[in-house]
TIKOL-658214 format. One line per 10 residues: number of its first residue (from 1); their letters; for each residue x, y, z of C-alpha. Coordinates in Angstrom, 3 decimals. Example, Ala and Ser with C-alpha at 12.3 -4.5 7.8 and 13.67 -1.06 7.14 Angstrom:
# TIKOL-658214
1 = as = 12.300 -4.500 7.800  13.670 -1.060 7.140
This chain:
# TIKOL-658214
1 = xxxxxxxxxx = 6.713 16.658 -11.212  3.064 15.319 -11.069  1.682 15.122 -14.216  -2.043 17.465 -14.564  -5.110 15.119 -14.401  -8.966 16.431 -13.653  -9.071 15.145 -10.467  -12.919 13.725 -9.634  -14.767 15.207 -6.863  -15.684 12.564 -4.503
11 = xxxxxxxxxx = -19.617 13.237 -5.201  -19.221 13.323 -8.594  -17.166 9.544 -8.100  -19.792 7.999 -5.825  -22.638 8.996 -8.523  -20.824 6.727 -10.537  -20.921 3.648 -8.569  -23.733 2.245 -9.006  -25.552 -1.296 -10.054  -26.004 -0.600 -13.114
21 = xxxxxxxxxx = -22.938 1.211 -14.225  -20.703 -1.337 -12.596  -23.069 -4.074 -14.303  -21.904 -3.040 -17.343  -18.531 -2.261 -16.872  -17.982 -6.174 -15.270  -20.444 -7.817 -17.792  -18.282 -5.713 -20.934  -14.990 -6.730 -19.514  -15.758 -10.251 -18.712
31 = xxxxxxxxxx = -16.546 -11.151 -22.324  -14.416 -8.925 -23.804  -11.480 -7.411 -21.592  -10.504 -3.924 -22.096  -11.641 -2.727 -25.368  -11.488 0.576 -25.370  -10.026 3.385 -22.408  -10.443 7.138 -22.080  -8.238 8.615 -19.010  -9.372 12.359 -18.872
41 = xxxxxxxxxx = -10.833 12.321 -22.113  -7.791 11.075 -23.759  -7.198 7.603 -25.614  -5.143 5.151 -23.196  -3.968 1.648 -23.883  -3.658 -0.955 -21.059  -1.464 -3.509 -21.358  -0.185 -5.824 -18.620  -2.196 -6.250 -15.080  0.222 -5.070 -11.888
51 = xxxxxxxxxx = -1.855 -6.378 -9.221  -5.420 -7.273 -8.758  -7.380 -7.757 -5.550  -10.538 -8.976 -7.030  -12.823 -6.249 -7.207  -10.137 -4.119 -7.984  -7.409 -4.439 -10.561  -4.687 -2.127 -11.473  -3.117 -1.643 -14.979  -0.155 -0.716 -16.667
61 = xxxxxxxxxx = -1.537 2.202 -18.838  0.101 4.383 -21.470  -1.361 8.048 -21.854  0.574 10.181 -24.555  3.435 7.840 -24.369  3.923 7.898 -20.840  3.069 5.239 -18.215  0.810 4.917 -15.036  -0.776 2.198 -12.923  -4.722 3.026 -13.157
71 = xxxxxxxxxx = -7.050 1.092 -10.977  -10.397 -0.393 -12.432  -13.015 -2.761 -11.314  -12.349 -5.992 -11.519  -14.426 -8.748 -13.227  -14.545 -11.219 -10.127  -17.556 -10.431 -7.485  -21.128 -8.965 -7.371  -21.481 -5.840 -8.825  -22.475 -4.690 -5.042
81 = xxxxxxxxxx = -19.722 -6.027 -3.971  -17.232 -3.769 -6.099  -19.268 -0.982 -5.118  -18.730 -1.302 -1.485  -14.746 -1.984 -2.202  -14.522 0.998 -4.322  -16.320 3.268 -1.797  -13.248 2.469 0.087  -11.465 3.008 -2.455  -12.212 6.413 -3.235
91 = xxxxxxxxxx = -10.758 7.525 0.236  -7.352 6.622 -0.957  -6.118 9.881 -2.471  -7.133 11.674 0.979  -5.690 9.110 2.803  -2.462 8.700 0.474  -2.050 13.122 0.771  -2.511 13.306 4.722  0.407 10.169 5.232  2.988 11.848 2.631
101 = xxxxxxxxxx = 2.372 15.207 4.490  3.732 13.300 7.780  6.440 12.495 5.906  6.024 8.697 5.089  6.533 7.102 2.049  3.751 6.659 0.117  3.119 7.019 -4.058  3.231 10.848 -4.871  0.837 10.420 -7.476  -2.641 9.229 -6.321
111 = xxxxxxxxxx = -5.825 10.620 -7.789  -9.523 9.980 -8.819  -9.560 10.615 -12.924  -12.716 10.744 -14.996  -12.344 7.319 -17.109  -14.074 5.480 -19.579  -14.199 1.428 -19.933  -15.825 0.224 -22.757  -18.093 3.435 -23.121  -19.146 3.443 -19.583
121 = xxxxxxxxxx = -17.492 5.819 -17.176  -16.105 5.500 -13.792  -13.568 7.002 -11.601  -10.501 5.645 -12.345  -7.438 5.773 -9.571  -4.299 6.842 -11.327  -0.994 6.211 -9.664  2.968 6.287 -10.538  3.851 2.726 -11.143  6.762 0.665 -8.555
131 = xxxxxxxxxx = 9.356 0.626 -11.047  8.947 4.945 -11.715  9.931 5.477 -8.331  13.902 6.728 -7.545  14.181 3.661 -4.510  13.049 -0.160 -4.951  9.359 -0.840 -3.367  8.475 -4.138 -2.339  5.163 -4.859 -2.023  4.039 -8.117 0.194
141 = xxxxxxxxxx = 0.631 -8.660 -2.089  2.365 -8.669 -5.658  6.182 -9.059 -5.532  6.380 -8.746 -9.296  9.706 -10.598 -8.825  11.309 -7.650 -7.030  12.804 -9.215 -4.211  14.334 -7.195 -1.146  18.130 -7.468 -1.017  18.709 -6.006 3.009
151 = xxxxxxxxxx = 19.639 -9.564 3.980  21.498 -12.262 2.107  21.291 -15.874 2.040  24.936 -16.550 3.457  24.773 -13.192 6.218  24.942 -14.161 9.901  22.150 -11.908 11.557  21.088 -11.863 15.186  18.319 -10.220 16.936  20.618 -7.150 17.631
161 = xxxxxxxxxx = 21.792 -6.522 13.758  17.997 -7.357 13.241  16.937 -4.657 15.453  19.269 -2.342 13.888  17.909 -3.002 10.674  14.483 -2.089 11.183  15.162 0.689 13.451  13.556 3.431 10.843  10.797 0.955 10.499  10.485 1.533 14.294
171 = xxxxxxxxxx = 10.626 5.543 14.595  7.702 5.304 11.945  5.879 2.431 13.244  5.592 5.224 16.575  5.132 7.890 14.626  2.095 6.168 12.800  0.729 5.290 16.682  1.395 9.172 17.648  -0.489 10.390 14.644  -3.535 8.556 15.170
181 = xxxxxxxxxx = -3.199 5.682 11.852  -5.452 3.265 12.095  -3.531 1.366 8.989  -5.045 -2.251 7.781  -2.092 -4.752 7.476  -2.180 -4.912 3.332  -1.454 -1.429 3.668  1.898 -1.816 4.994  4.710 -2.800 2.464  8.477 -1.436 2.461
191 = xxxxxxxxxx = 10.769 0.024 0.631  14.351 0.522 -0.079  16.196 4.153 0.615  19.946 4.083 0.690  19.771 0.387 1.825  17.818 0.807 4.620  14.696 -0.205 4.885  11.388 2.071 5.727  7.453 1.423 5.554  6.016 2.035 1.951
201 = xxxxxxxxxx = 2.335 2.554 2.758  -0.621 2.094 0.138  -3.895 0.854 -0.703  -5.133 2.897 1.922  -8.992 3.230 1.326  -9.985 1.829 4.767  -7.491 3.823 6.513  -8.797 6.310 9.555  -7.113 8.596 11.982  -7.817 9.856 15.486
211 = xxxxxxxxxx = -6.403 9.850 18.502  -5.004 6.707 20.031  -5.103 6.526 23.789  -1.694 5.543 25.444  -3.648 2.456 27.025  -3.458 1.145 23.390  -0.333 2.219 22.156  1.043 -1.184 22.575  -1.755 -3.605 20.868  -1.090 -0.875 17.721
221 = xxxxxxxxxx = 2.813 -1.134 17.835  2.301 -5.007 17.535  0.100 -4.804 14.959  2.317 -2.604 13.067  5.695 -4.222 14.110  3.834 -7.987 12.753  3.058 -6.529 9.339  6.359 -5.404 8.743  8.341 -7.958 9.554  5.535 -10.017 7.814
231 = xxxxxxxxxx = 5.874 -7.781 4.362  9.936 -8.222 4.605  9.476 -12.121 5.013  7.150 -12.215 1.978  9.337 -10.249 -0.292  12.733 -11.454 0.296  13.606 -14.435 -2.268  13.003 -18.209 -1.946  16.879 -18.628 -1.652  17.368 -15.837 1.000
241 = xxxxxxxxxx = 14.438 -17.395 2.977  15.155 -21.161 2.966  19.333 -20.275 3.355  19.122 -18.169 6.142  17.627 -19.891 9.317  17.166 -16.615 11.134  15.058 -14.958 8.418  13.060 -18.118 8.023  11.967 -17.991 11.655  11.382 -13.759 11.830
251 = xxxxxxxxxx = 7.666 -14.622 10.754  7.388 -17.339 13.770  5.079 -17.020 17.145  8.328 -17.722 18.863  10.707 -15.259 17.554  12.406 -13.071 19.778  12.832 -9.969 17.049  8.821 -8.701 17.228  8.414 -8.596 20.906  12.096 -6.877 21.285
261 = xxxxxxxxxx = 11.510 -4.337 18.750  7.599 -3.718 19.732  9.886 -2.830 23.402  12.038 -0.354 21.307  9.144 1.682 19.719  7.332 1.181 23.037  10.394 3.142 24.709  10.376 5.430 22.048  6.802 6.315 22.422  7.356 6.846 26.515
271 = xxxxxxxx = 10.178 9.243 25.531  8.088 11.500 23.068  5.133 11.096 25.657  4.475 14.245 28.293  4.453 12.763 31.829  0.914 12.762 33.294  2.117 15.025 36.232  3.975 17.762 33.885
């Protein structure tokens, strides 16, 4: 159940990004951290940080005993510069809603709050954290020391068990390309249902959508195909990627996996396509 929070209006958000609000907020945090934090009016405590991307960090927060991940601006950049990351940023919740309703995987709780650092306000994103969700998420920018377990050290894959493996990853991978994503590769990370691995999509502020012609299916498959396999290579562990030589080279120019399963959603995407003379 999603938990009630005033959600912001995005007008009433971007009135709050400005120089001299963000100023503040970066000049109050930088010298003395997170003193004190309001989520939707109500006292919150932060404690440790979950990820941070520079101009924006996210938080492990506790409001009424329960806990969240909350965005906030970070402390590292020109206050302009946080402003023009967290114009993006305010697009997420939109963007988050529209890819759950296509039925991928995202976080079902995503949503502009009214907050208050230090005294100053700003619109916080609150979100459910990783470890609240009922399947393992592995994120490629902050591991957190989750690791994916779909391959072990010792297991003999080929390109064919490979391929196998990451065929959900390939039904969504076309139905991103049939839906019009235009996804950023930090927003692709995976997750774990039931063993078997699927896209986990977030941080989606500079996501768009429209349509895609069919002439460019192909450069958007690769796209999407590299970042996947790239997100499973940088979660697995150090052990599972220095003992197994196939998942060591999945990452490589040369491997044969991406260009065999960029063919497989290719096919795919042929199938589900209406022939130009029908």
């Amino acid at each position: 159940m999603i938990d009630e929070f005033r959600r912001m209006d995005e007008e009433e958000a971007v009135r709050l990004l400005n120089l001299d609000t963000i100023s503040a907020i970066t000049r109050s945090r930088a010298s003395s951290g997170i003193e004190s934090l309001f989520v939707d009016g109500v006292s919150a405590t932060a404690s440790k940080r979950l990820g941070s991307g520079g101009s924006k960090e996210v938080y492990e927060v506790t409001i009424k005993n329960k806990q969240y991940a909350l965005a906030l601006p970070g402390t590292v950049g020109h206050p302009q510069v946080v402003i023009e990351k967290w114009t993006k940023v305010l697009q997420e919740p939109k963007n988050t809603d529209r890819l759950r309703g296509l039925g991928f995987y995202v976080n079902d709780l995503c949503q502009l709050v009214p907050t208050n650092v230090n005294g100053y306000e700003f619109p916080g994103l609150i979100m459910r954290r990783y470890s609240d969700h009922d399947f393992p998420i592995y994120d490629s920018k902050n591991p957190g020391g989750r690791h994916s377990k779909l391959i072990k050290a010792e297991e003999q894959v080929t390109d064919e068990t490979a391929l196998d493996l990451f065929a959900p990853i390939g039904d969504e991978v076309a139905k991103l390309v049939k839906n019009g994503a235009r996804l950023g590769r930090d927003s692709v990370n995976l997750c774990d249902i039931n063993d078997v691995p699927h896209l986990y999509l977030n941080d989606l502020g500079v996501a768009s959508f429209g349509k895609i012609s069919p002439d460019d299916f192909e450069k958007y498959v690769e796209h999407y195909v590299s970042s996947a396999i790239g997100a499973f290579v940088n979660t697995v562990s150090e052990r599972v990627y220095r003992g197994n030589p196939y998942v060591h080279s999945m990452a490589d120019l040369g491997s044969a996996l991406q260009p065999k399963l960029v063919q497989r959603v290719m096919a795919t995407l042929k199938e589900s396509s209406p022939s130009p003379h029908s």
